[in-house]
N, C-alpha and C positions, 0 to 999 in steps of 0.2 A: 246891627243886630246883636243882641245880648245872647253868645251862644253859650253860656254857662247856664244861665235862666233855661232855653230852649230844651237843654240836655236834661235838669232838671224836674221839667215838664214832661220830656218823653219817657221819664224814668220813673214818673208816678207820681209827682209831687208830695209825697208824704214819706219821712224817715221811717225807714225800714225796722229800727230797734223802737221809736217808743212814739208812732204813731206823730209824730207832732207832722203838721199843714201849713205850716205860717212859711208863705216862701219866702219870708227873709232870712228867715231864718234854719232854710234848710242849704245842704251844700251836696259836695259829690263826694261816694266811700268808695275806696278802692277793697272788692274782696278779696284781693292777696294781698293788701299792702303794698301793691308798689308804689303809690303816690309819687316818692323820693325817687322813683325809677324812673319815672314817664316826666318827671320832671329836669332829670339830664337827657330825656331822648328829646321831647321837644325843645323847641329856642323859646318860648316862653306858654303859659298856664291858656293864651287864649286858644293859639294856636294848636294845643293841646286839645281845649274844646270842641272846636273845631272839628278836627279828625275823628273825634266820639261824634259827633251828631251825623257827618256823612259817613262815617263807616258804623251806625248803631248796633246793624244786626252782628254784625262781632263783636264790638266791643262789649257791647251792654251786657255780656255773658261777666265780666267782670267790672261791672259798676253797680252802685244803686244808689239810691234817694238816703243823706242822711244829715239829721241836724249837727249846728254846729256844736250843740254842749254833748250827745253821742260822739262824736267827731273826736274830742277833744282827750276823752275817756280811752281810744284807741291807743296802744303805742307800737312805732314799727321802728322794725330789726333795719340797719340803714347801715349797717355794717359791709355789704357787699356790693361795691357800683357797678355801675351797666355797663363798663368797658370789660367785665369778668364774662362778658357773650362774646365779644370779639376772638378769644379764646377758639373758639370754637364753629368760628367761619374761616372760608377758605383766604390765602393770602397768596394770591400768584405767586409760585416761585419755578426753578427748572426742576419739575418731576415728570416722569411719564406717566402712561396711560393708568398703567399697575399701580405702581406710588400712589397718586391722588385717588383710585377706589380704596384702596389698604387705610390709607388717611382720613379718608370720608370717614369709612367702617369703622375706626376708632373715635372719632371723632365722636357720629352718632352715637354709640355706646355711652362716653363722658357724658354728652349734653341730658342724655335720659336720667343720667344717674344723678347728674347737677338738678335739673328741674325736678327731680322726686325730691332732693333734699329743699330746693328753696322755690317754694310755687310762686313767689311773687314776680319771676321771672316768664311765665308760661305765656301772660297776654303778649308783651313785647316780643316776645321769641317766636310765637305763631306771627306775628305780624311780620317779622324779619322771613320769615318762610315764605311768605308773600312772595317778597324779594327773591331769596335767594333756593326758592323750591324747584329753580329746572337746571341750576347750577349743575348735577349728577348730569343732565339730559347734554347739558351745553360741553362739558369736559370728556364726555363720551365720542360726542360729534368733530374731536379735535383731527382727529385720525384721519378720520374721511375727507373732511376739509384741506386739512397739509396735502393729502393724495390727490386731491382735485385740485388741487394747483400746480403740483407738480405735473398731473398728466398735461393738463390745458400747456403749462409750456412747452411739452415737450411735443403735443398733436396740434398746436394751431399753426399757422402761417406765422415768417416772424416776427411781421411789423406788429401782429398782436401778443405776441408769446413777449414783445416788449413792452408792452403796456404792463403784462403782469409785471415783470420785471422790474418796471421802473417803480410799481406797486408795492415791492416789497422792499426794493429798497428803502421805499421811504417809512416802515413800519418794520424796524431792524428785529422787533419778538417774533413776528411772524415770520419771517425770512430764517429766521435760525432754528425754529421748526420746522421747516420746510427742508435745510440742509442736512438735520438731524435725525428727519424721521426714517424709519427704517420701511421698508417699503420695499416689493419685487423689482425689478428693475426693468424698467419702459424703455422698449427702442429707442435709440437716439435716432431722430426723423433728419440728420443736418444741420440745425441750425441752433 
């Protein structure tokens, strides 16, 4: 399947600046500019296609139909690459609960202010939210999780309170949360 053609098609077949129809000679416009962007996020231009034809209803808010001599006529700022969003996602490290809200909230702050200055990063950046939109949800849940592990050791029988055990030792981040976290203190049942 020719998904550059296909994309093409669902996008109107006709250049958006000066009318031309000949689809050999129509290609794909990026309305921010990112071309140079979405070409270091994909591994290659098909696969790129790809991703536009099955996710259209969002992408296409940033594409459309346009010939190669309009095309050409275009020039983008390529001055800032896509590892400049990395910036501004989260990168496990030892903070607590406090830290990584305080972090986010900065964080978000920069990204709005970055994306008001360079929109060619906005389609890429909603697509990473995809990904990384329940991140707050999951780093919130940290607390309750360490707790619940620590109660189950300390209220099950202990041939199972071993099972968790042998559990964490074999996943030494979570083990060292669980040591760390600060927590009221659970009867010791014995064992």
């Amino acid at each position: 399947m020719n998904w550059k053609k296909s994309l093409v098609e669902r996008l109107g077949n006709q250049c958006r600046v000066c009318n031309q129809n000949d689809t050999e000679k129509l290609d794909i416009g990026f309305l921010n500019d990112q071309e140079y962007l979405e070409e270091q996020y994909f591994e290659n231009k098909n696969e790129m296609y790809v991703w536009f034809v099955l996710h259209f209803k969002e992408e296409s808010k940033y594409l459309q139909c346009i010939c190669v001599n309009c095309k050409s006529k275009k020039a983008e700022d390529k001055s800032i690459p896509l590892s400049k969003l990395e910036e501004f996602h989260f990168t496990p490290k030892a903070m607590d609960r406090q830290e990584i809200m305080e972090w986010m909230s900065k964080k978000a702050e920069e990204l709005l202010k970055f994306m008001r200055d360079n929109k060619q990063f906005i389609p890429i950046q909603r697509r990473l939210d995809g990904h990384y939109g329940s991140l707050r949800d999951k780093f919130a849940e940290i607390d309750r999780n360490v707790a619940l592990i620590e109660f189950e050791k300390k209220w099950l029988p202990k041939r199972f309170a071993d099972v968790i055990e042998q559990d964490l030792d074999e996943n030494p981040e979570i083990k060292d949360m669980v040591l760390k976290h600060h927590r009221p203190k659970i009867p010791d049942t014995g064992h």
